[in-house]
ZAKEKE-191997 format. One record per residue (C-alpha): chain; x negated, y negated, z. Coordinates in steps of 0.2 Angstrom, whole numbers, plus 5000, padded with zeros to 4 digits. Example, Ala and Ser with C-alpha at 12.3 -4.5 7.8 and 13.67 -1.06 7.14 Angstrom:
BEGIN
+-------+------+------+------+
! chain !   xx !   yy !   zz !
+-------+------+------+------+
!     A ! 4938 ! 5022 ! 5039 !
!     A ! 4932 ! 5005 ! 5036 !
+-------+------+------+------+
This chain:
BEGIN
+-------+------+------+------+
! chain !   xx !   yy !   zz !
+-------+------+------+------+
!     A ! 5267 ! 5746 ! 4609 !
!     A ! 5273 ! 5727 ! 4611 !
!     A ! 5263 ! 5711 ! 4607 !
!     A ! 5258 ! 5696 ! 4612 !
!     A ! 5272 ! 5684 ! 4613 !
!     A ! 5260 ! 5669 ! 4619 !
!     A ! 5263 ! 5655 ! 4608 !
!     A ! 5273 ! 5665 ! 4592 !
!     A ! 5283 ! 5650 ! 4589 !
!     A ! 5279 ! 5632 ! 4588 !
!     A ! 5290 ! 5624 ! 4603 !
!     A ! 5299 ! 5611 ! 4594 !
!     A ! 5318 ! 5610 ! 4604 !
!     A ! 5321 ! 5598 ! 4618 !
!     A ! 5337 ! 5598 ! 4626 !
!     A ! 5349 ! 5587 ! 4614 !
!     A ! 5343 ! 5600 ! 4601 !
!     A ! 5347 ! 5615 ! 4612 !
!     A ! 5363 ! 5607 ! 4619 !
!     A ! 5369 ! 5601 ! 4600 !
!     A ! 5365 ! 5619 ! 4594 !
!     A ! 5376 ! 5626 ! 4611 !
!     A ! 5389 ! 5614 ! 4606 !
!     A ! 5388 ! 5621 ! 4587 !
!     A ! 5390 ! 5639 ! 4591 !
!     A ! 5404 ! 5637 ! 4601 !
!     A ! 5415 ! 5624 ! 4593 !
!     A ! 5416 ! 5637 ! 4578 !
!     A ! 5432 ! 5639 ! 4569 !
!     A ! 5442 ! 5647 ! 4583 !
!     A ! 5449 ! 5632 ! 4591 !
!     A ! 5458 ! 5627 ! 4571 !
!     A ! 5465 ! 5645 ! 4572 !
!     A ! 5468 ! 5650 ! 4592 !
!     A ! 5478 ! 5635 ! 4597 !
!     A ! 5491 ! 5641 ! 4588 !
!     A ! 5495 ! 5660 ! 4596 !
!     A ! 5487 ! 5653 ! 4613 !
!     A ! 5501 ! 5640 ! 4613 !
!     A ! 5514 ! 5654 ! 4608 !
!     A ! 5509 ! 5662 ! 4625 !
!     A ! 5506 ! 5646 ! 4636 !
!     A ! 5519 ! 5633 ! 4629 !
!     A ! 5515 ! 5615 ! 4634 !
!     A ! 5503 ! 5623 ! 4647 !
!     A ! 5491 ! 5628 ! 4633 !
!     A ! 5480 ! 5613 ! 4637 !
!     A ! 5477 ! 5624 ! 4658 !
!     A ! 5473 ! 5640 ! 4646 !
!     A ! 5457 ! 5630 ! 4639 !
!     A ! 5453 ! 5623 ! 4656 !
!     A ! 5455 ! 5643 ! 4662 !
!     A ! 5447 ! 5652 ! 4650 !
!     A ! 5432 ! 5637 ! 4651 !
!     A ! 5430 ! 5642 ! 4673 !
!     A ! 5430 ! 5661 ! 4667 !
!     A ! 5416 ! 5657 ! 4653 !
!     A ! 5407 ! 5648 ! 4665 !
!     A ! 5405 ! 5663 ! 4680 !
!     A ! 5396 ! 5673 ! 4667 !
!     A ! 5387 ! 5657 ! 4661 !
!     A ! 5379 ! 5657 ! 4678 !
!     A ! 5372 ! 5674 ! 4676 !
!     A ! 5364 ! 5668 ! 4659 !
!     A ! 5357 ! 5650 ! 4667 !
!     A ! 5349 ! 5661 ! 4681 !
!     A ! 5342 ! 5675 ! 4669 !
!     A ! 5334 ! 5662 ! 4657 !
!     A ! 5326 ! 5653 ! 4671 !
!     A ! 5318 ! 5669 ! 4676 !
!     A ! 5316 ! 5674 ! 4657 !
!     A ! 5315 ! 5661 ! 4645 !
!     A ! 5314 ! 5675 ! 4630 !
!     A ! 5321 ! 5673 ! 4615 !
!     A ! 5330 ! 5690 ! 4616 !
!     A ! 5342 ! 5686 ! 4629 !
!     A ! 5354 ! 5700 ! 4632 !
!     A ! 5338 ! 5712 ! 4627 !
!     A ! 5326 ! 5704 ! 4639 !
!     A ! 5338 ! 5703 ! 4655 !
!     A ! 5342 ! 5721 ! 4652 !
!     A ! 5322 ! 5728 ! 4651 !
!     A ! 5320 ! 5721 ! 4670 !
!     A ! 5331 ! 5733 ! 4678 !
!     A ! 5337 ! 5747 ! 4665 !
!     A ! 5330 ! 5762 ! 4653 !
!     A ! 5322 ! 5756 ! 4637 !
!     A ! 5336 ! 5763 ! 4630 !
!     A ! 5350 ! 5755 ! 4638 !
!     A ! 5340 ! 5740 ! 4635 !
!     A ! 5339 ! 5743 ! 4615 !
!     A ! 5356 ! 5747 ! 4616 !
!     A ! 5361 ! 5729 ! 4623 !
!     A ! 5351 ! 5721 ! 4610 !
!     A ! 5358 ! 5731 ! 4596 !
!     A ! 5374 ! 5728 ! 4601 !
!     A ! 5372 ! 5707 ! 4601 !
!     A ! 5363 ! 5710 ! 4585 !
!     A ! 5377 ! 5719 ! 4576 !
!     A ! 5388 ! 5706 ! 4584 !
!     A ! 5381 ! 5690 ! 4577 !
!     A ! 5376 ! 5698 ! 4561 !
!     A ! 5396 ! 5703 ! 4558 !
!     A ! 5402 ! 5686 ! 4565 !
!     A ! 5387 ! 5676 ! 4551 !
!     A ! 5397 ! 5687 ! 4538 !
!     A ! 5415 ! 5682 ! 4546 !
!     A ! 5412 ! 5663 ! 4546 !
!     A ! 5401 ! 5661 ! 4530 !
!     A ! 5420 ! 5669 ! 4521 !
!     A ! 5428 ! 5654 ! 4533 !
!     A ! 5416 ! 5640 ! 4526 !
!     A ! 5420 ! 5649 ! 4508 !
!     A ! 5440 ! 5647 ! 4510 !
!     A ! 5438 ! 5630 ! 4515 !
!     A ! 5426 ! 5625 ! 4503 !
!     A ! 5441 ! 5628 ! 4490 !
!     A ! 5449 ! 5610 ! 4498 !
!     A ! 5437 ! 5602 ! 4485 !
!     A ! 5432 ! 5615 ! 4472 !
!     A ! 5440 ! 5631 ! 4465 !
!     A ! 5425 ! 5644 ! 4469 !
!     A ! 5424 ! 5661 ! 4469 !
!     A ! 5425 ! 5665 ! 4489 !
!     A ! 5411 ! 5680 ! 4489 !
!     A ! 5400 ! 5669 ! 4479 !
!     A ! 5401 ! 5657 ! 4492 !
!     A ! 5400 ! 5665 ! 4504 !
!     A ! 5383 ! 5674 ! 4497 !
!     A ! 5376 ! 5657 ! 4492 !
!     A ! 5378 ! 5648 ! 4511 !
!     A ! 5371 ! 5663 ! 4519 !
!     A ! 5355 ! 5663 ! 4505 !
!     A ! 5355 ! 5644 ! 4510 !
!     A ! 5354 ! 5648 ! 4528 !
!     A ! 5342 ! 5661 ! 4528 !
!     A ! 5329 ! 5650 ! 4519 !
!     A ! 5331 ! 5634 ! 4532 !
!     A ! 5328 ! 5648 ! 4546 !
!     A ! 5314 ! 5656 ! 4538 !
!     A ! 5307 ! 5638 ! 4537 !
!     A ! 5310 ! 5635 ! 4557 !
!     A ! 5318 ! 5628 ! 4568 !
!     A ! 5304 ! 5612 ! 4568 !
!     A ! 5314 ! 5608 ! 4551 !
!     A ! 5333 ! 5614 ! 4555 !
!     A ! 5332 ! 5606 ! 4572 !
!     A ! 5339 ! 5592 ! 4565 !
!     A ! 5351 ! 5598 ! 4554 !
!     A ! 5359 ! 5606 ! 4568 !
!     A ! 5362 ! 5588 ! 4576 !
!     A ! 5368 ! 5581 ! 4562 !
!     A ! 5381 ! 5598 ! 4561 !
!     A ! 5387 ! 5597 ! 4578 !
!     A ! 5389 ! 5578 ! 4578 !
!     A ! 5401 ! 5582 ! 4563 !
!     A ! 5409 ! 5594 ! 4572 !
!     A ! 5413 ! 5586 ! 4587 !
!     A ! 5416 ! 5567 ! 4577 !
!     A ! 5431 ! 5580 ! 4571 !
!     A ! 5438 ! 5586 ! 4584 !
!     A ! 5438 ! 5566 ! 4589 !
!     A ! 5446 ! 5560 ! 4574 !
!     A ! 5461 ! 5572 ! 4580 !
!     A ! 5461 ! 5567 ! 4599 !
!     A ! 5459 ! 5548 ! 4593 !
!     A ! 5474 ! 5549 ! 4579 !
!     A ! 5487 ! 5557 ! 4591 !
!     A ! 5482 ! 5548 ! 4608 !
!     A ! 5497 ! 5539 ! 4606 !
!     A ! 5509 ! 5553 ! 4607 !
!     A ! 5503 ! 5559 ! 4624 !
!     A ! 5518 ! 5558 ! 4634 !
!     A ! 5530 ! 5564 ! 4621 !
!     A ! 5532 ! 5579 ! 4625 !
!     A ! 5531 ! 5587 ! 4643 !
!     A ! 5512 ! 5594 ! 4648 !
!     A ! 5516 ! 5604 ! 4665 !
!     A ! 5530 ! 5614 ! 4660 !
!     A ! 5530 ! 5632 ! 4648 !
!     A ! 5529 ! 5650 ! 4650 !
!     A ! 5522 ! 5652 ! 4669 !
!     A ! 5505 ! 5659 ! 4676 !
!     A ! 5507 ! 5671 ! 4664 !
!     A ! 5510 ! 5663 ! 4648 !
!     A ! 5494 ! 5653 ! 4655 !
!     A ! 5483 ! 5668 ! 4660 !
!     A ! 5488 ! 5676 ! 4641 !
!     A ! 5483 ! 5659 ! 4632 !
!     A ! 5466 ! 5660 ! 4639 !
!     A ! 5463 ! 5676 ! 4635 !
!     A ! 5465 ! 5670 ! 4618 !
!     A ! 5457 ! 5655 ! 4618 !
!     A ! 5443 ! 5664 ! 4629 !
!     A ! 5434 ! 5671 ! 4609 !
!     A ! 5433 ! 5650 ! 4606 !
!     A ! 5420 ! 5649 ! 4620 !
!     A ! 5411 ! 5665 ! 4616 !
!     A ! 5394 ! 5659 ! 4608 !
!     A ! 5385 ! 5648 ! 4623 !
!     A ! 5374 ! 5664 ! 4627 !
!     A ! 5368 ! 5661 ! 4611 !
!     A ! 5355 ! 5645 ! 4616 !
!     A ! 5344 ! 5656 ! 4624 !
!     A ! 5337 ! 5664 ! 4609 !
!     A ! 5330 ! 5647 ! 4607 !
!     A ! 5321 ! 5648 ! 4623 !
!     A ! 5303 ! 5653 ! 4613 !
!     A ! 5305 ! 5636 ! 4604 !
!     A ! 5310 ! 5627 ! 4618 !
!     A ! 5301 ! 5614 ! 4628 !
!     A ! 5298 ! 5619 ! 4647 !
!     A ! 5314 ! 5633 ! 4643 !
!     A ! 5314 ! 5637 ! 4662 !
!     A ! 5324 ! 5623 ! 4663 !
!     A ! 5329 ! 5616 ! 4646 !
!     A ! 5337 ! 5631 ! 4642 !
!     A ! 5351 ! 5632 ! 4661 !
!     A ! 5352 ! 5613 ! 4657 !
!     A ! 5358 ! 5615 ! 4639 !
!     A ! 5369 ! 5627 ! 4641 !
!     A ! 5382 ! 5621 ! 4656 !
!     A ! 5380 ! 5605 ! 4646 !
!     A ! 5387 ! 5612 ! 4631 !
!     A ! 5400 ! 5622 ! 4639 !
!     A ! 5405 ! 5606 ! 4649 !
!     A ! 5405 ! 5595 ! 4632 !
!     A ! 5416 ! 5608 ! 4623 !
!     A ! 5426 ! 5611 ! 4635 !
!     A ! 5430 ! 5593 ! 4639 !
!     A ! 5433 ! 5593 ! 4618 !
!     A ! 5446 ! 5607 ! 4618 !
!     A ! 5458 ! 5603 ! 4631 !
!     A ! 5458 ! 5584 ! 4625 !
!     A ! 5464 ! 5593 ! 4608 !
!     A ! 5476 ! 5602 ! 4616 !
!     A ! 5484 ! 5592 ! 4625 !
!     A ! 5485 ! 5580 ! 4609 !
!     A ! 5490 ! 5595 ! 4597 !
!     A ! 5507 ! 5599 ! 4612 !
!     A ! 5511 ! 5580 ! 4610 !
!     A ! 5511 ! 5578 ! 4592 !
!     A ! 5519 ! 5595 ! 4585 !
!     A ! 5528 ! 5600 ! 4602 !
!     A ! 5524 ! 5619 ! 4610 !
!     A ! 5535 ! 5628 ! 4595 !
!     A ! 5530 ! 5617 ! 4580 !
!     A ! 5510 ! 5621 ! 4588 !
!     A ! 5512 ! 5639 ! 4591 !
!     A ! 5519 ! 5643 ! 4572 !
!     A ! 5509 ! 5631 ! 4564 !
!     A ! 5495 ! 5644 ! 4552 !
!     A ! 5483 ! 5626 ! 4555 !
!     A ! 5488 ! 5617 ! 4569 !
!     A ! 5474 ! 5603 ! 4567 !
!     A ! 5475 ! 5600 ! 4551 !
!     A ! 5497 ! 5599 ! 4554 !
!     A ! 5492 ! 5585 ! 4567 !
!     A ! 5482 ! 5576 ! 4555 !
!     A ! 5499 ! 5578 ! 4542 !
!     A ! 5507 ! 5572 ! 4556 !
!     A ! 5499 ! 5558 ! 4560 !
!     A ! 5490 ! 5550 ! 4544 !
!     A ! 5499 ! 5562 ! 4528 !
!     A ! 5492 ! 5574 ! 4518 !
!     A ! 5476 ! 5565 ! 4512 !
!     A ! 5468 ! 5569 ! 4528 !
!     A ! 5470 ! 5588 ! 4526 !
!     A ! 5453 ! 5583 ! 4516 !
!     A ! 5445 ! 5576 ! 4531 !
!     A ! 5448 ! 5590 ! 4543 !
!     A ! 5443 ! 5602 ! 4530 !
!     A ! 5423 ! 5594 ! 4527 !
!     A ! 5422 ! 5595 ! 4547 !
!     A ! 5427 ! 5615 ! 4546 !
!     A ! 5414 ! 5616 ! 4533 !
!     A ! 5402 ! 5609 ! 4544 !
!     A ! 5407 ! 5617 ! 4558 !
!     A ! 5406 ! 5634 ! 4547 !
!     A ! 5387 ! 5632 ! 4541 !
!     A ! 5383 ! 5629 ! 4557 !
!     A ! 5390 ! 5643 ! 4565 !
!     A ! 5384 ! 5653 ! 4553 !
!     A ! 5365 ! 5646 ! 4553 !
!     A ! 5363 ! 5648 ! 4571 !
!     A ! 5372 ! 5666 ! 4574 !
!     A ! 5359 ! 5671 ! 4560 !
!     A ! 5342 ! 5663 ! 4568 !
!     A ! 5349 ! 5673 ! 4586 !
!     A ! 5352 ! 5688 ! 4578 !
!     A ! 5334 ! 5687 ! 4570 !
!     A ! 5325 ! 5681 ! 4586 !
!     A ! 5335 ! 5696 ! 4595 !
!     A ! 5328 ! 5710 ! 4582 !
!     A ! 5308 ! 5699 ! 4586 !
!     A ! 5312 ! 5703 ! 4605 !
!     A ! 5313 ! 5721 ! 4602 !
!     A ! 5300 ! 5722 ! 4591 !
!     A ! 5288 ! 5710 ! 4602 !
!     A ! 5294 ! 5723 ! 4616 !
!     A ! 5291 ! 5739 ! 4607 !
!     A ! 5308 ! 5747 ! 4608 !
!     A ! 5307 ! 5745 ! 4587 !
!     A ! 5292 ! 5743 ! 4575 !
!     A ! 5281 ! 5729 ! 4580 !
!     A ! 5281 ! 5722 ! 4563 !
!     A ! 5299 ! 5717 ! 4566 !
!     A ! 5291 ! 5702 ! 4579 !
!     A ! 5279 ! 5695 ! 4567 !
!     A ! 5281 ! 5677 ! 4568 !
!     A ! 5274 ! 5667 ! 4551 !
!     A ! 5265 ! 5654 ! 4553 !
!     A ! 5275 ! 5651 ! 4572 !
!     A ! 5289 ! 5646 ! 4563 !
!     A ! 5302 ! 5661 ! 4559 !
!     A ! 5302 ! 5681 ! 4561 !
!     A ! 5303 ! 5682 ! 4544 !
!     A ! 5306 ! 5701 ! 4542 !
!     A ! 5321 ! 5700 ! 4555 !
!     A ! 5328 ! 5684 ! 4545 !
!     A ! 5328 ! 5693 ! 4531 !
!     A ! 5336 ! 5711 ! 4535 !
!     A ! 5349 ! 5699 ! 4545 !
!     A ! 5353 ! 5688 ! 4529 !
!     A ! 5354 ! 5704 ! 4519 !
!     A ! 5367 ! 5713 ! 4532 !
!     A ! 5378 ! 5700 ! 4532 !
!     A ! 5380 ! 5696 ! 4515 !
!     A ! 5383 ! 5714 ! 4512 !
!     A ! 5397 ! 5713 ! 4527 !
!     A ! 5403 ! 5697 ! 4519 !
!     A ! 5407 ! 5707 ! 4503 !
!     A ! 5415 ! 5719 ! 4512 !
!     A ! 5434 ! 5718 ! 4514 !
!     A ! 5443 ! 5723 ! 4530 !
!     A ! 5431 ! 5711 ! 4543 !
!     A ! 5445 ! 5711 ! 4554 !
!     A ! 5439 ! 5728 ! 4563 !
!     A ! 5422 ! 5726 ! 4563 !
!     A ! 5426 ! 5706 ! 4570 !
!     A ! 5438 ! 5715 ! 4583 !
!     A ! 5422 ! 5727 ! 4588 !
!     A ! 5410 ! 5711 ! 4590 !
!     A ! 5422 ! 5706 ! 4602 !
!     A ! 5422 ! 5720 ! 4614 !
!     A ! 5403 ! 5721 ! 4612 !
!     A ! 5403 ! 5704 ! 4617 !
!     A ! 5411 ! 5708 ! 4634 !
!     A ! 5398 ! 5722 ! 4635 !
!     A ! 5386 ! 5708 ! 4636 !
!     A ! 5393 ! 5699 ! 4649 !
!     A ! 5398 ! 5715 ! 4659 !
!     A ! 5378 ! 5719 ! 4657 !
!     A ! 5372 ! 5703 ! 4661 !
!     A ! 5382 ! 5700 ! 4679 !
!     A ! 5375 ! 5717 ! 4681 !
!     A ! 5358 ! 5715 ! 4681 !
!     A ! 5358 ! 5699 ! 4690 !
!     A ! 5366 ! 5706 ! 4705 !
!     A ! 5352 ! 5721 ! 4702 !
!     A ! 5338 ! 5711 ! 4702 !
!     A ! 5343 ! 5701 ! 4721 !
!     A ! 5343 ! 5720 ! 4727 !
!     A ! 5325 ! 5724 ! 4717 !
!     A ! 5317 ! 5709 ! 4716 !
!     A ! 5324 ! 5698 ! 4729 !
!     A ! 5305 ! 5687 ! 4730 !
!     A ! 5303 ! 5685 ! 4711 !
!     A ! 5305 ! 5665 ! 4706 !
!     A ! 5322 ! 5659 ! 4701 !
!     A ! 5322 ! 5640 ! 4695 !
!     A ! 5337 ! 5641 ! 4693 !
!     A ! 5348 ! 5650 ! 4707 !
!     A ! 5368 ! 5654 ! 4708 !
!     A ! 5372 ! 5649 ! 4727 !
!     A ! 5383 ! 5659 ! 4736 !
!     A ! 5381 ! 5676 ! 4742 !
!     A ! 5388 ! 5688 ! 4754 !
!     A ! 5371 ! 5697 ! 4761 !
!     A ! 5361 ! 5699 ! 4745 !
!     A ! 5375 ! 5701 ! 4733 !
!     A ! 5380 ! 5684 ! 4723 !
!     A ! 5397 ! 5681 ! 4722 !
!     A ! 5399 ! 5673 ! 4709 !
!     A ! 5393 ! 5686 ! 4695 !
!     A ! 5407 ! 5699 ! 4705 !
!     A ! 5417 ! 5688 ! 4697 !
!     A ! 5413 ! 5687 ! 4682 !
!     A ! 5411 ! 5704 ! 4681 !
!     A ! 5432 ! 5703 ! 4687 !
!     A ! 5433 ! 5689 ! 4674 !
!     A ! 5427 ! 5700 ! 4661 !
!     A ! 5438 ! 5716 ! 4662 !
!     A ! 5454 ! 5704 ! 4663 !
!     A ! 5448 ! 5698 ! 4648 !
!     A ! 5446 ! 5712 ! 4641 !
!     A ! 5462 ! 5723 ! 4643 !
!     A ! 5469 ! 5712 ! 4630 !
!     A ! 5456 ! 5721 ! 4618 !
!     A ! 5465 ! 5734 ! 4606 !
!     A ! 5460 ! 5754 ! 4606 !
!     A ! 5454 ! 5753 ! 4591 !
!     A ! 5442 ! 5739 ! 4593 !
!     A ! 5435 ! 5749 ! 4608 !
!     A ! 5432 ! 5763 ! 4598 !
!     A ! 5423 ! 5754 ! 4583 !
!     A ! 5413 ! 5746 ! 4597 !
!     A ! 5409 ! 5762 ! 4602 !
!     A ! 5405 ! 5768 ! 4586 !
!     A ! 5392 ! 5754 ! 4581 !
!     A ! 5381 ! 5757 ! 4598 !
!     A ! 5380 ! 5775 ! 4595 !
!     A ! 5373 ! 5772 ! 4576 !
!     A ! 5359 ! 5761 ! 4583 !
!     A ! 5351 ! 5775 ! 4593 !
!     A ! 5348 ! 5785 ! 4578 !
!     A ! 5334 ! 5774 ! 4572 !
!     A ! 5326 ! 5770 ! 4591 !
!     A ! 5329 ! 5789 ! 4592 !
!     A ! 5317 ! 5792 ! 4579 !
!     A ! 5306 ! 5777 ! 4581 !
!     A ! 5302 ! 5783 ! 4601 !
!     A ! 5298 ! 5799 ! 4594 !
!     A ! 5287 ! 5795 ! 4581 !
!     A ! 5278 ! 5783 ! 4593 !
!     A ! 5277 ! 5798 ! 4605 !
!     A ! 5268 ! 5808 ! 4591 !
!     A ! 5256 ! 5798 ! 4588 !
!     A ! 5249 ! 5794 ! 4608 !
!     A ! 5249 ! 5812 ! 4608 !
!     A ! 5238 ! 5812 ! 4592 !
!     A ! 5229 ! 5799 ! 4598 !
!     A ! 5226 ! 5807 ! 4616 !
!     A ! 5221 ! 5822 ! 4608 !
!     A ! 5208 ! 5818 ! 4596 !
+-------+------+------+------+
């Protein structure tokens, strides 16, 4: 049976907070790491494959803005599935998001720990194990207290990313911006830099601690695709000037090269406390989505309703916790790279879902109030989720087999427990019917 969800958070979030948490997640640690192979593919051109990838982002971004107005629910992918398919498919969508972001909290708490070794020689699974501790105790403390935290994070981040725009200004012109490796090398940077966007569907497990979320949350989140996206190609087109398309696409740390480049090897310092920032952050607010995705499923009855019980309107405290506990046993796991791969392509399930159901829903509830509405339609079918749904499978043929597989693999597992959990909940009515 599912509960109340009147009022189980304290609605704290406006829409700097959920823009700067929007902005967090998806200036993660790709863009220090997938300049360099996106530039291998694109050339001087890498700076049209951030610009690309961003347009392709942002079809499926409509879907989300559209869905939240409708259903400003903090289980996102979960709750836009429920209106139009089987609870199952339903649990299955927010399983998979949940596995996702749990192994992604795991991934980037072993980043924050590499870079943390900059300043301090620390065992990397200890640090990893001790940010994750840290960041389930600010979540379970709500986001009435980390709201601000996660300003002060983003600022950091995106104060980085300006240092490196601001340092290598100067050499925009050096090098040539409009010639490299054709519409092909462009179309195969973006689907590289396409993983440094992923993350903005992640503001709308805020919308249950969000003021007026119907249309805070569409706000916040073209606002921080726009911000980031307007951050990455500025960096990219400064990282081509200052290294040059071959020096960019070998470089193991192309940011931190442009900083070597342009004020020697003492910045390395500087880019390297922006990356831990920008790690705890990540980190922090993939664990609180994951969390408030395993409350929807509980508040919705798919799982135990304990799962959704919210202390003292502040946190899903049970959900926090079996999250936190996941990923630190992830994080001391070795071998991430094929679980990471998996989340990927579970990712792309998401989208593939989401467009889905919005094109659904003008079919089976063509009536029900939108807020917010894609324009554009060819009778009753929007055009724009088509192509996103487009966007999305040229995206995702450069996934590899094995990913797919391990994706595959992780959905299958989580119908064991719902298996046995809608069993067991079948007993009892019948018990109950009975007697």
């Amino acid at each position: 049976m599912s509960q109340t969800r009147e009022d189980s958070f304290t609605r704290v979030m406006g829409l700097t907070h959920v823009t700067a948490g929007g902005v967090g997640v998806i200036i993660g640690a790709g863009i220090y790491i997938l300049i360099g192979p996106a530039t291998e593919k694109a050339g001087g051109l890498v700076w049209l494959s951030m610009l690309l990838a961003s347009v392709l982002c942002a079809l499926t971004a409509f879907s989300y803005m559209e869905l939240s107005s409708m259903f400003p629910r903090a289980g996102s992918e979960h709750e836009f599935a429920r209106q139009v398919f089987p609870s199952w498919v339903a649990f299955i969508t927010g399983w998979g998001m949940t596995i996702a972001l749990a192994v992604a909290s795991a991934a980037v708490s072993l980043g924050f720990a590499r870079y943390l070794n900059v300043f301090t020689d620390v065992n990397e699974h200890i640090a990893s194990l001790l940010l994750l501790a840290f960041v389930c105790f600010v979540s379970i403390m709500g986001m009435q207290h980390a709201k601000w935290l996660v300003i002060v994070l983003s600022i950091i981040q995106i104060s980085g990313l300006l240092i490196v725009i601001a340092v290598g200004a100067h050499h925009i012109g050096d090098v040539s911006l409009t010639t490299g490796n054709g519409w092909g090398g462009v179309l195969g940077g973006a689907s590289i830099i396409f993983f440094a966007y992923i993350g903005f569907d992640e503001v709308i497990t805020l919308a249950e601690e969000t003021h007026d979320p119907h249309r805070t949350i569409p706000r916040a989140l073209i606002l921080a695709l726009g911000i980031s996206t307007v951050l990455y190609v500025l960096v990219a087109v400064v990282a081509v000037s200052v290294l040059g398309p071959d020096v960019l696409a070998l470089a193991k740390h192309p940011l931190t090269d442009v900083m070597k480049e342009t004020l020697g090897g003492a910045s390395v310092k500087v880019i390297a406390g922006v990356a831990l920032a920008t790690t705890a952050n990540t980190t922090f607010l993939a664990t609180t989505a994951a969390s408030r995705m395993v409350y929807s499923m509980g508040a919705t009855g798919v799982i135990p309703s304990w799962w959704a019980r919210v202390q003292d309107k502040r946190s899903p405290r049970a959900a926090t916790l079996a999250i936190s506990g996941i990923a630190m046993g992830l994080s001391l796991m070795g071998g991430l790279q094929l679980l990471a791969a998996a989340t990927n392509a579970l990712i792309y399930l998401m989208f593939l879902v989401v467009n889905v159901v919005v094109i659904m829903l003008r079919k089976q509830k063509p009536n029900i109030d939108r807020p917010f509405k894609i324009a554009g339609a060819l009778g009753w079918v929007p055009i724009i989720p088509c192509l996103g749904i487009v966007a999305t499978l040229l995206m995702s043929q450069q996934l590899e087999f094995t990913a797919l597989l391990a994706a595959v693999g992780l959905l299958i597992s989580g119908l064991i427990p719902f298996l046995f959990h809608q069993s067991r909940s079948l007993r009892s009515q019948t018990l109950r019917h009975g007697s």
